[in-house]
LOTORBA-738828 format. One line per field, with one value per atom (N, C-alpha, C): residue number from 1; atom name; z, x, y. Coordinates in steps of 0.1 Angstrom, whole numbers, plus 5000, padded with zeros to 4 digits. Each point is the difference from the previous one (the first is absolute). Example, Ala and Ser with C-alpha at 12.3 -4.5 7.8 and 13.67 -1.06 7.14 Angstrom:
<recs>
nr 1|1|1|2|2|2
atom N|CA|C|N|CA|C
z 5078|5000|5000|4993|5000|5008
x 5132|4991|5009|4996|5009|4992
y 4943|5012|5012|5011|5011|5011
</recs>
This chain:
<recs>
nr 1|1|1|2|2|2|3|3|3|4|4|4|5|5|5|6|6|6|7|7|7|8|8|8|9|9|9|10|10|10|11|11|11|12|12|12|13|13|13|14|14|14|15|15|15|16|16|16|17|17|17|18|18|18|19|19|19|20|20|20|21|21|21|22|22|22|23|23|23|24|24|24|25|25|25|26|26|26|27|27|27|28|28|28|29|29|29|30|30|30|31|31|31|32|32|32|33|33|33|34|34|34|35|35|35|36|36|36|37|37|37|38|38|38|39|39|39|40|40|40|41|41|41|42|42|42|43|43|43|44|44|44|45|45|45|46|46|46|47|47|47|48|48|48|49|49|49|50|50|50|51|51|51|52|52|52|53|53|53|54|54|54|55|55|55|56|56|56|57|57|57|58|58|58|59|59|59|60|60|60|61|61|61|62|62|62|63|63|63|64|64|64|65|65|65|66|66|66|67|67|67|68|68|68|69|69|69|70|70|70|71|71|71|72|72|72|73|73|73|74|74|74|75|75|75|76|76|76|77|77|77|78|78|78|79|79|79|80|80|80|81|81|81|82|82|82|83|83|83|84|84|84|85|85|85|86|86|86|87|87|87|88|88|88|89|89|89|90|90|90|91|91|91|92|92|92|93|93|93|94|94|94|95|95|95|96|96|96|97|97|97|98|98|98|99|99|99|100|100|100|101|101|101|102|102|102|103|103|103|104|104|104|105|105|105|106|106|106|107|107|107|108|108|108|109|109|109|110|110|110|111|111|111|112|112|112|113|113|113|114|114|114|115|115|115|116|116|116|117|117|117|118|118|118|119|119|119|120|120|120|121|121|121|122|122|122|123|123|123|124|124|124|125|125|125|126|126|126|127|127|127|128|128|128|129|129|129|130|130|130|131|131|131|132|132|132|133|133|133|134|134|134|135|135|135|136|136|136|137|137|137|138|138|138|139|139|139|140|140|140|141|141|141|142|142|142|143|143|143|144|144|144|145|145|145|146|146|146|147|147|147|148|148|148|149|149|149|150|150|150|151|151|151|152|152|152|153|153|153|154|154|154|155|155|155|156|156|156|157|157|157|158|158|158|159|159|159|160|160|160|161|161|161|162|162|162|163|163|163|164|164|164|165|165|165|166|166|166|167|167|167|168|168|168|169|169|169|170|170|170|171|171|171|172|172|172|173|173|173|174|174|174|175|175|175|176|176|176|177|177|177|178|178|178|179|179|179|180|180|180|181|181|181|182|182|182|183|183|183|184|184|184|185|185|185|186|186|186|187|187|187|188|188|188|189|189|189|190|190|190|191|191|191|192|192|192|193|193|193|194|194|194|195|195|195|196|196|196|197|197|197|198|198|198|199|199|199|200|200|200|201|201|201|202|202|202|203|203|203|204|204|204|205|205|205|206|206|206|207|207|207|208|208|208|209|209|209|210|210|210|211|211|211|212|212|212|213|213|213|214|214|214|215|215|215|216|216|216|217|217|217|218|218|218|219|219|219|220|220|220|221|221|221|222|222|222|223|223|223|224|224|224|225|225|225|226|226|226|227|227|227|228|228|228|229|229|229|230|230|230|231|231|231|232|232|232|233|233|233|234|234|234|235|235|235|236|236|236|237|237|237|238|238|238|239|239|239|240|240|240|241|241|241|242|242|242|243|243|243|244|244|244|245|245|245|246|246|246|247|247|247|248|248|248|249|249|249|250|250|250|251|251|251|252|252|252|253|253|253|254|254|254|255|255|255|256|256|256|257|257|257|258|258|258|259|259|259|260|260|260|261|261|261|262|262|262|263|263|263|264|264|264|265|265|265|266|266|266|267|267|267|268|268|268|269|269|269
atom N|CA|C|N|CA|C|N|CA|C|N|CA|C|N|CA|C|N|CA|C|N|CA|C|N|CA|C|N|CA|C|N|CA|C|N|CA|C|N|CA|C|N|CA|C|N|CA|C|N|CA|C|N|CA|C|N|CA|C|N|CA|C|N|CA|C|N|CA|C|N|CA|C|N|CA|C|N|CA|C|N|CA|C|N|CA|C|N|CA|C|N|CA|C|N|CA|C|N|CA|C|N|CA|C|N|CA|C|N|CA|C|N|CA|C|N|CA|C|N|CA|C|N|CA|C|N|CA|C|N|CA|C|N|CA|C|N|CA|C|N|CA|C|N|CA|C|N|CA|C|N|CA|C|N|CA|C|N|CA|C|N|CA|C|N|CA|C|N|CA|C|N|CA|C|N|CA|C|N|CA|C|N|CA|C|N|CA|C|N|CA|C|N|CA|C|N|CA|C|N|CA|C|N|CA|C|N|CA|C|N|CA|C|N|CA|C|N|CA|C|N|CA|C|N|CA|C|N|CA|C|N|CA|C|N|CA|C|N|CA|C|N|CA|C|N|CA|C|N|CA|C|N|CA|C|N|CA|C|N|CA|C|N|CA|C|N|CA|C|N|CA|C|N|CA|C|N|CA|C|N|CA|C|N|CA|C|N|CA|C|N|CA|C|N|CA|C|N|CA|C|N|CA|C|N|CA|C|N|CA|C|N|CA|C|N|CA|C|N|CA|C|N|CA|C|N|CA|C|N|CA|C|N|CA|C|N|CA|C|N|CA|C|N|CA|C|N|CA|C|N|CA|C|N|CA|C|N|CA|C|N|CA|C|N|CA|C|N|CA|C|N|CA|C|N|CA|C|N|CA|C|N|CA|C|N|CA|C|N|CA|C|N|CA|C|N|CA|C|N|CA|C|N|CA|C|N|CA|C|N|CA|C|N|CA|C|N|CA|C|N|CA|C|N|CA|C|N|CA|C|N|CA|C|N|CA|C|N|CA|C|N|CA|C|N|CA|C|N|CA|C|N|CA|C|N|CA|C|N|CA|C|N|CA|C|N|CA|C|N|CA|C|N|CA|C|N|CA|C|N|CA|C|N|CA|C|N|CA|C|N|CA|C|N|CA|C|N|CA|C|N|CA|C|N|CA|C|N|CA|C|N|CA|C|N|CA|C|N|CA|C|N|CA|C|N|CA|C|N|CA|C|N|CA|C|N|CA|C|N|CA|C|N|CA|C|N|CA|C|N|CA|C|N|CA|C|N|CA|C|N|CA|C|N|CA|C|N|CA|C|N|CA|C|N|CA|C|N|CA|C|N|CA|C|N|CA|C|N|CA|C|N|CA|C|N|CA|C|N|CA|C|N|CA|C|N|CA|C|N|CA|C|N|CA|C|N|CA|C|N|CA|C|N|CA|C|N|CA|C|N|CA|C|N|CA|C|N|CA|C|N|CA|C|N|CA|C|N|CA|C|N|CA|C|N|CA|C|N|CA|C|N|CA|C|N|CA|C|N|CA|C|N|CA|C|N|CA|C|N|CA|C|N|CA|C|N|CA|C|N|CA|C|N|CA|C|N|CA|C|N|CA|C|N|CA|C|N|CA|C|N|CA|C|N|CA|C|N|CA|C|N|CA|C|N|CA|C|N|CA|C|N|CA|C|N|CA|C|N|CA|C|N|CA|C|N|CA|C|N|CA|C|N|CA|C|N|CA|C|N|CA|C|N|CA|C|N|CA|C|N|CA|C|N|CA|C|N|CA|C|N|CA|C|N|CA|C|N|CA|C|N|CA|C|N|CA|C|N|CA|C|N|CA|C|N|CA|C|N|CA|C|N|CA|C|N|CA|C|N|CA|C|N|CA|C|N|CA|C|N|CA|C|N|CA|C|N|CA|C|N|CA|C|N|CA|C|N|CA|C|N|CA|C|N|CA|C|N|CA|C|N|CA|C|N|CA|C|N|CA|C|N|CA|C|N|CA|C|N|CA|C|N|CA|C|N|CA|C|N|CA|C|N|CA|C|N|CA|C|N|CA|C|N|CA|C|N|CA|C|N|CA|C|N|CA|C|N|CA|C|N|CA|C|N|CA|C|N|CA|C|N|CA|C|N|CA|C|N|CA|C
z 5000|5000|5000|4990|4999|5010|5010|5006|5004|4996|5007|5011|5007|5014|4994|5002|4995|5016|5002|5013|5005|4991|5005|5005|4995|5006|5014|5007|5013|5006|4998|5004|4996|4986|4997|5005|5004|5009|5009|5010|5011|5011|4995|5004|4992|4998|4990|5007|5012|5007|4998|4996|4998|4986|4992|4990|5002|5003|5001|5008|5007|5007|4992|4992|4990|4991|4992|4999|5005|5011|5010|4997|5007|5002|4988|4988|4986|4996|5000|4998|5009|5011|5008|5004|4991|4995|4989|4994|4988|4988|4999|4991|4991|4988|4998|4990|5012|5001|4990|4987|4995|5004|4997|5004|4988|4994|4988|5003|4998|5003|4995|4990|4991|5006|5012|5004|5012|5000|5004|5008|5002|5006|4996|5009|4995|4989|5006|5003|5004|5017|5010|5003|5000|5007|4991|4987|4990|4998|5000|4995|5014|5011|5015|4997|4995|5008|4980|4997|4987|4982|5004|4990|4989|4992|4994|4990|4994|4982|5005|5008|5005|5007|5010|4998|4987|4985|4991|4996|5000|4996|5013|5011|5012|4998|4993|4998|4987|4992|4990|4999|5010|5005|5008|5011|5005|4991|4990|4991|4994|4997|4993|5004|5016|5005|5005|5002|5006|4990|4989|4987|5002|4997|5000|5009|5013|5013|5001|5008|5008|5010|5003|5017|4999|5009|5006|5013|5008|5015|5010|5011|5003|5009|5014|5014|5002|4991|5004|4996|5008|4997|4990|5006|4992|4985|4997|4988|4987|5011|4994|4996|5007|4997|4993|4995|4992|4985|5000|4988|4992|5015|4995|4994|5008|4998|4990|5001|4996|4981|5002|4986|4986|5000|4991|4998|5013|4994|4995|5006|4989|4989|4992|4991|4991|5006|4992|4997|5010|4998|4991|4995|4989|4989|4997|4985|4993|5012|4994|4998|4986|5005|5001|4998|4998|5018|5005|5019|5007|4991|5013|4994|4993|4997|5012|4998|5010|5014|5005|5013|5003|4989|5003|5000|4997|5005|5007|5008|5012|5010|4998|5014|5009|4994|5005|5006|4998|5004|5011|5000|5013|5016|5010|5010|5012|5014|5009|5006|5007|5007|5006|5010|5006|4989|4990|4993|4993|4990|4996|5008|5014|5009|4999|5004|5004|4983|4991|4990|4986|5002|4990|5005|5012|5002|5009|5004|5010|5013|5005|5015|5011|5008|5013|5010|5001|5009|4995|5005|4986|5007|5010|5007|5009|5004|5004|5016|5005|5015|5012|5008|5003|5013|5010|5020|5002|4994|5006|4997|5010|5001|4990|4989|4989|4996|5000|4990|4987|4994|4992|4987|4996|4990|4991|4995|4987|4993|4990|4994|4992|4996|4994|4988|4993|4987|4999|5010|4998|5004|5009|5005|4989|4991|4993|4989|4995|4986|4995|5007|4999|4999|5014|5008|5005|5005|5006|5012|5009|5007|5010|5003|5009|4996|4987|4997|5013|4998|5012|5012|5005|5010|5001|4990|4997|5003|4990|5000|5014|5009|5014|5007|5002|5007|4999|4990|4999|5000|5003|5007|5015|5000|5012|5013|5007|5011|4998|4993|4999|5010|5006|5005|4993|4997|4989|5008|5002|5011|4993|5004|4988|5002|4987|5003|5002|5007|5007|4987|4992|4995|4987|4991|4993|4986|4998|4988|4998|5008|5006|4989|4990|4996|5009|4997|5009|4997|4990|4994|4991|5001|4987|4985|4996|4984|4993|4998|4993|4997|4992|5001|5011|5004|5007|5013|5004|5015|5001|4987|4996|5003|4991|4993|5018|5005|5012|5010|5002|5012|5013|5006|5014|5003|4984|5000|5000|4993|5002|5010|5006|5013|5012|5002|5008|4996|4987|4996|5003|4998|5002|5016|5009|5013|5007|4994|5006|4992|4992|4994|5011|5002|5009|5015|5003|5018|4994|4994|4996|4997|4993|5005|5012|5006|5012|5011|4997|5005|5000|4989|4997|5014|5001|5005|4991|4988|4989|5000|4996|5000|4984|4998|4986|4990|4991|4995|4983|4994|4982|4992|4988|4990|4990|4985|4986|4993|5009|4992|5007|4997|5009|5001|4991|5000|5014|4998|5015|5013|5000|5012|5001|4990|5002|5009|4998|5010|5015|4997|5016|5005|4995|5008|5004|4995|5001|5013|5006|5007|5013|4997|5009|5008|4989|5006|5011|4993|5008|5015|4999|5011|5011|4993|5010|5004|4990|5001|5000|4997|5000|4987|4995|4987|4983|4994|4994|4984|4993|4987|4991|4994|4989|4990|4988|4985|5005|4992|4998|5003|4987|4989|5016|5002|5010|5012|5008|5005|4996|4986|4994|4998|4995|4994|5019|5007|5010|5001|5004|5004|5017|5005|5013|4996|4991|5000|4996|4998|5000|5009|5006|5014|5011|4999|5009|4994|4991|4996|5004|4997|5004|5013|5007|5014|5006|4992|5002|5000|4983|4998|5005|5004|5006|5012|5012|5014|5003|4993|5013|4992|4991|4990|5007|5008|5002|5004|5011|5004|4987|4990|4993|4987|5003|4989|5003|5013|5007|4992|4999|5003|5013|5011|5007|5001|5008|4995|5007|4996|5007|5013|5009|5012|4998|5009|5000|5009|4996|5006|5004|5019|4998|5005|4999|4996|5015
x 5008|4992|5009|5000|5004|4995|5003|4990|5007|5001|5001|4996|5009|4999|4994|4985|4998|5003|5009|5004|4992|4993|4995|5007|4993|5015|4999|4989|4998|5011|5001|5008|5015|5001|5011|5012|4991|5004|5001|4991|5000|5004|4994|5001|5002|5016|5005|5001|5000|4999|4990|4992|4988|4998|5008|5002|5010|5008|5012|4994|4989|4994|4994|4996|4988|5010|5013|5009|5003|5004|5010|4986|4990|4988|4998|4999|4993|5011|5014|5013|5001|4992|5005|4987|4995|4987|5000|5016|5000|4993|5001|4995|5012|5002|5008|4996|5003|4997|5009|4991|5007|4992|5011|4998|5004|4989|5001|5000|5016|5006|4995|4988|4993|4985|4998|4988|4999|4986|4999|4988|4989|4989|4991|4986|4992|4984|5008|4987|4989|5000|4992|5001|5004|5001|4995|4999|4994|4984|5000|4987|4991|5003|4995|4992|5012|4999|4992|4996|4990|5012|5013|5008|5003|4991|4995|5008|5002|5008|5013|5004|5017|5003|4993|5003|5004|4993|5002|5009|5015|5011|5009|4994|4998|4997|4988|4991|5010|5009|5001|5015|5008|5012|4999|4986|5005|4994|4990|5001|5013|5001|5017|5009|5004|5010|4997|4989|4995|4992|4999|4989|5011|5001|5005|5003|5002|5001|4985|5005|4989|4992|5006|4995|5004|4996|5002|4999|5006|5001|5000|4990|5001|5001|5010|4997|4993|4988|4989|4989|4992|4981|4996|5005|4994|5005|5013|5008|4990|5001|4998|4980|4994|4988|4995|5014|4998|4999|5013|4998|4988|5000|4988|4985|4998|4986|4999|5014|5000|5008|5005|5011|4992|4988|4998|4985|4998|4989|5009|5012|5006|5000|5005|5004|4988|4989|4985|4999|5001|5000|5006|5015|5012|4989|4994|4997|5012|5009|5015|4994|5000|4998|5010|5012|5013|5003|4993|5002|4995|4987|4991|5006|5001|5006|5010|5008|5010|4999|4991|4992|4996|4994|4989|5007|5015|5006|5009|5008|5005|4990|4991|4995|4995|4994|4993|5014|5008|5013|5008|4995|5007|4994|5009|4995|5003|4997|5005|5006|5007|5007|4998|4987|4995|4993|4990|4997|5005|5013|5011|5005|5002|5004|4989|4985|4989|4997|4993|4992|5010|5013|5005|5011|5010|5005|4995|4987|4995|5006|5007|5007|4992|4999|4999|5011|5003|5014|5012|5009|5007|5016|4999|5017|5002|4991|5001|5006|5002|5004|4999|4992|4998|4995|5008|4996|4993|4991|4991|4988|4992|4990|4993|4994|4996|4982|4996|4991|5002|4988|4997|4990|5004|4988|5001|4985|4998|4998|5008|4999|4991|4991|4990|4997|5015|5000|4998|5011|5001|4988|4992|4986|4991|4998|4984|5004|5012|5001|5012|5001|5013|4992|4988|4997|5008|5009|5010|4999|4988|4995|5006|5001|5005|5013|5007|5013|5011|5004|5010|5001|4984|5000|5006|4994|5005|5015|5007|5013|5007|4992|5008|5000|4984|5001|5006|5008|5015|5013|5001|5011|5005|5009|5005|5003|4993|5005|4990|4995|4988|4989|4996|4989|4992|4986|4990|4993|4999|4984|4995|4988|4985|5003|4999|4998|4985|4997|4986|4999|4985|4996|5015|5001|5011|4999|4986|4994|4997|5002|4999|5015|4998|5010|5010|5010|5012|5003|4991|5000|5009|5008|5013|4994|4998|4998|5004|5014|5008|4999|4992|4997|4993|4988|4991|5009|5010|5005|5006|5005|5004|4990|4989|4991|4988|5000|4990|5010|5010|5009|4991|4990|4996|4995|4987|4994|5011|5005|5014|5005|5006|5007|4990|4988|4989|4996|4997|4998|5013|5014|5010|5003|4995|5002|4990|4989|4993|5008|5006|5001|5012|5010|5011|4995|4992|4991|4999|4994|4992|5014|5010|5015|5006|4997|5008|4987|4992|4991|5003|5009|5005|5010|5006|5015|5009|4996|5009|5019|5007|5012|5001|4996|5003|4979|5003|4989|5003|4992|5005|4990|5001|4990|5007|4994|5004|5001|4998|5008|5003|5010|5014|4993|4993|4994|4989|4992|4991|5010|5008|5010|5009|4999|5009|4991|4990|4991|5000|4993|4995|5018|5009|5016|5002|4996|5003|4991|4992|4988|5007|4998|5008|5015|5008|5012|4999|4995|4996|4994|4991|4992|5011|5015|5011|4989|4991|4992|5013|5014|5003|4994|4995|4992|5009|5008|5006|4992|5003|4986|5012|4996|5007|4994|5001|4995|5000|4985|5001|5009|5007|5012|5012|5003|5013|4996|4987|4996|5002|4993|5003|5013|5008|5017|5005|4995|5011|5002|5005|5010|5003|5000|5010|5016|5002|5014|5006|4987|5008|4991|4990|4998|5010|5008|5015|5008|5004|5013|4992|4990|4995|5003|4997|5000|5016|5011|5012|5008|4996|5008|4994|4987|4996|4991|5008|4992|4997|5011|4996|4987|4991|4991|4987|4998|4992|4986|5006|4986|4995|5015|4992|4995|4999|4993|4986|4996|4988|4996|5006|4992|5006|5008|4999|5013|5001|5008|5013|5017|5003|5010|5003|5008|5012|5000|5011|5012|5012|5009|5010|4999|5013|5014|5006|5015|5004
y 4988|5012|5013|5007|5013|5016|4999|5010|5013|5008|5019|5001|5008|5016|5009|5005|5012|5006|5008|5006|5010|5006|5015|5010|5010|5013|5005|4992|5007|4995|4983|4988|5005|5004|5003|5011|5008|5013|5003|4998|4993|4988|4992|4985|4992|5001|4985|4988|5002|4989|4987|5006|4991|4993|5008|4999|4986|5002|4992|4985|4999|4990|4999|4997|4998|4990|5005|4988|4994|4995|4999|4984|5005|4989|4993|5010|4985|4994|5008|4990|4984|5008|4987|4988|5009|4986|4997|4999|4997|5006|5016|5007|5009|5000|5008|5013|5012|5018|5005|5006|5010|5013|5012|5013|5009|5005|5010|5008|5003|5018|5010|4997|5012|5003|4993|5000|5013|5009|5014|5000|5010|4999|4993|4994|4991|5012|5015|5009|4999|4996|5000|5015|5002|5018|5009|4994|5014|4994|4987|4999|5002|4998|5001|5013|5012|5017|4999|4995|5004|5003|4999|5000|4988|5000|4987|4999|5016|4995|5002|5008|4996|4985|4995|4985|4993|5006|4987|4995|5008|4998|4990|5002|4988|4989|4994|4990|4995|5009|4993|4994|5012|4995|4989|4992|4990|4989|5000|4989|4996|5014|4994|4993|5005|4994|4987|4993|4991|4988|5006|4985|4992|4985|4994|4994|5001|4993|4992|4990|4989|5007|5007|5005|5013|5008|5012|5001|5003|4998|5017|5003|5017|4997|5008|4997|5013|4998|5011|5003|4993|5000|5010|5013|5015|4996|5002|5000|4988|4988|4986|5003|5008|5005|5009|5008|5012|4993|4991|4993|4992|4990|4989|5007|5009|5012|5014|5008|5007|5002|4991|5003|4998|4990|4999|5012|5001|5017|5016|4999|5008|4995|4987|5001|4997|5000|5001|5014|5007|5014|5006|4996|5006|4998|4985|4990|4994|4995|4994|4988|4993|4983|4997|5000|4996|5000|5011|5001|4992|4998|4994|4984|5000|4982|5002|5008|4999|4999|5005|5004|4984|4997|4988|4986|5002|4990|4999|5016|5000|5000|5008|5002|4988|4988|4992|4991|5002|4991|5008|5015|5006|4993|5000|4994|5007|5003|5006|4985|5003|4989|4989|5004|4988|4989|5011|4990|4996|5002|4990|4989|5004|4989|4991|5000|4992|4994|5008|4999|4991|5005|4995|4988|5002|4990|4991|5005|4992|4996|5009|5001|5008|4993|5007|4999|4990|4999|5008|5009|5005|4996|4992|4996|5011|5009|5013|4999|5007|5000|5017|4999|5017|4997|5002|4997|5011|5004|5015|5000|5011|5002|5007|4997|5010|5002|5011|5001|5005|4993|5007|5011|5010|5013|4996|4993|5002|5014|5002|5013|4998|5014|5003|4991|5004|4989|4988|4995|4987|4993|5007|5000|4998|5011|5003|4998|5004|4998|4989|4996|4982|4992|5000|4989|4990|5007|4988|4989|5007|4989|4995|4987|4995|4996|5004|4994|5005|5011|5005|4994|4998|4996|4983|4998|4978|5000|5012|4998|5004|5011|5004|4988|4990|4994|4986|5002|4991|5002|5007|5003|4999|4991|4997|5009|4996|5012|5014|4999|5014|4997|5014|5002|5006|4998|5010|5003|5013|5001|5014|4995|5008|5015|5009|5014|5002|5008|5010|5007|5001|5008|4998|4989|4995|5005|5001|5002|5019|5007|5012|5009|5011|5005|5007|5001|5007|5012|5007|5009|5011|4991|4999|5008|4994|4997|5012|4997|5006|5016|5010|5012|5005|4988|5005|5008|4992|5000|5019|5001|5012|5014|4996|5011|4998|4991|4996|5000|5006|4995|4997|5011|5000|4986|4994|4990|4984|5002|4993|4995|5009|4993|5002|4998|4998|4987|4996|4986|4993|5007|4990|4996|5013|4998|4989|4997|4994|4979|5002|4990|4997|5008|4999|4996|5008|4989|4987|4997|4987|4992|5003|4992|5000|5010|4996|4992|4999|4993|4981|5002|4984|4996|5011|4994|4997|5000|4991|5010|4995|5002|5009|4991|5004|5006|5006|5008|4995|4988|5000|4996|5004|5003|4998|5001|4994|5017|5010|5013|5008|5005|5009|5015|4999|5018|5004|4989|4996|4998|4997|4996|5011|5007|5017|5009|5003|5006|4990|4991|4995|4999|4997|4999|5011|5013|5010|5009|4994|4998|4998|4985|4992|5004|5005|5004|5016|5009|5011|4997|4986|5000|4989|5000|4991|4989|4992|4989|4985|5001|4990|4992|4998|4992|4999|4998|5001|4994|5007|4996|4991|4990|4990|4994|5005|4995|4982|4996|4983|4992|5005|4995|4996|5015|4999|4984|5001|4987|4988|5001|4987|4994|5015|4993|4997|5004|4998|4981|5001|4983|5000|4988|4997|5005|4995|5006|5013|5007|5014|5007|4996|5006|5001|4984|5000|5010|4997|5011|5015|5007|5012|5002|4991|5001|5000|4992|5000|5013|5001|5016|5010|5001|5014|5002|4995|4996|5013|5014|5009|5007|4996|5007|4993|4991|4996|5008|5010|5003|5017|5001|5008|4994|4983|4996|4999|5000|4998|5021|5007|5011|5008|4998|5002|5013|5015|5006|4995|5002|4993|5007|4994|5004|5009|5011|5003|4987|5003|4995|5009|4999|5008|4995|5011|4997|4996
</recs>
């Protein structure tokens, strides 16, 4: 199977980390990841805020870079939703048939992560390994417009050593959504504050979800409120191992409590 990293530039610029877990995992389920260095935005951001005919050169750059592959792989609900839903009503919109053929045979092959893990290789166990307390937020997308369901959760609750415990009010927005958080700040972070109780209501250690843009707000929440709660993309959970939980823990004992979140000690001299 020929499959692509569509990375996303939120991922890419931000959080390569996740990015980098996303191979780390299908390599080691026996998948082998290519990454098309020509690949750019999904135009979630233009078509969201109403910018429909500037996305098209978006829609047409990622057929391009991506026909031909088996698979398409996103460590990201929104992205992976922008595609599946939106690409081909632009290119109905242009009257490209040459687009929409194109559309109509990447899109249905693009995947967000979990469901490539579940739907196509048919894994729930992923070898995974993670000694913490975690919940987890379905984001909007991966919610209403994925329907991704109970996948994430199948795959947390195989993972060794994981605790899953229910979010309060799970289905409830965090009030993120990309422009909105911007153009609605006050509404925003009132929706996201309330989403941030309802995590620390877990006790969970850790705070993860299947998009980094939703976990930029509520972490950002979280960390102001010195909640201790530390937010982690799917992907990073999944890729973890017993053996690189040890070596983490080897090379970097004195990071510990600021991996929790927590600020750290003075030391004095």
């Amino acid at each position: 199977m020929k499959v692509a990293l569509f990375v996303t530039c939120f991922n890419d610029t931000m959080f390569p980390g996740s990015a980098k877990a996303t191979v780390e995992l299908l390599e080691r389920l026996g998948v082998e990841v290519d990454f098309p260095p020509q690949q750019t935005c999904c135009g979630q951001m233009h078509i969201n805020t109403g910018y429909r005919q500037e996305a098209l050169p978006l829609v047409r750059r990622f057929v391009d870079t991506f026909d031909g592959y088996d698979a398409v792989v996103a460590p990201s609900a929104s992205c992976a939703g922008t595609i599946v839903h939106y690409h081909h009503r632009i290119a109905a919109e242009r009257g490209d048939a040459a687009l929409r053929d194109g559309v109509a045979r990447v899109a249905p092959k693009t995947y967000e992560l979990t469901q490539f893990l579940t739907d196509v290789l048919g894994k729930e166990d992923v070898g995974a390994y993670f000694p913490h307390r975690v919940t987890y937020h379905p984001t909007c997308h991966s919610l209403r417009a994925l329907g991704l369901g109970d996948r994430p959760y199948r795959l947390l609750r195989a993972v060794r050593g994981l605790t899953l415990v229910d979010l309060p009010e799970r289905e409830e927005c965090c009030g993120f959504g990309g422009t909105f958080s911007i153009k609605n700040a006050d509404v925003s972070v009132a929706m996201g504050a309330d989403k941030a109780r309802h995590v620390r209501e877990t006790g969970a250690e850790v705070l993860v979800a299947a998009d980094n843009s939703c976990l930029t707000h509520i972490g950002g929440l979280l960390g102001r409120e010195r909640s201790g709660v530390r937010t982690l993309h799917i992907a990073e959970v999944l890729a973890s191992t017993e053996r690189q939980a040890g070596k983490a823990q080897a090379d970097q004992p004195a990071e510990s409590a600021q991996w929790r979140g927590q600020p750290e000690k003075e030391v004095s001299a």
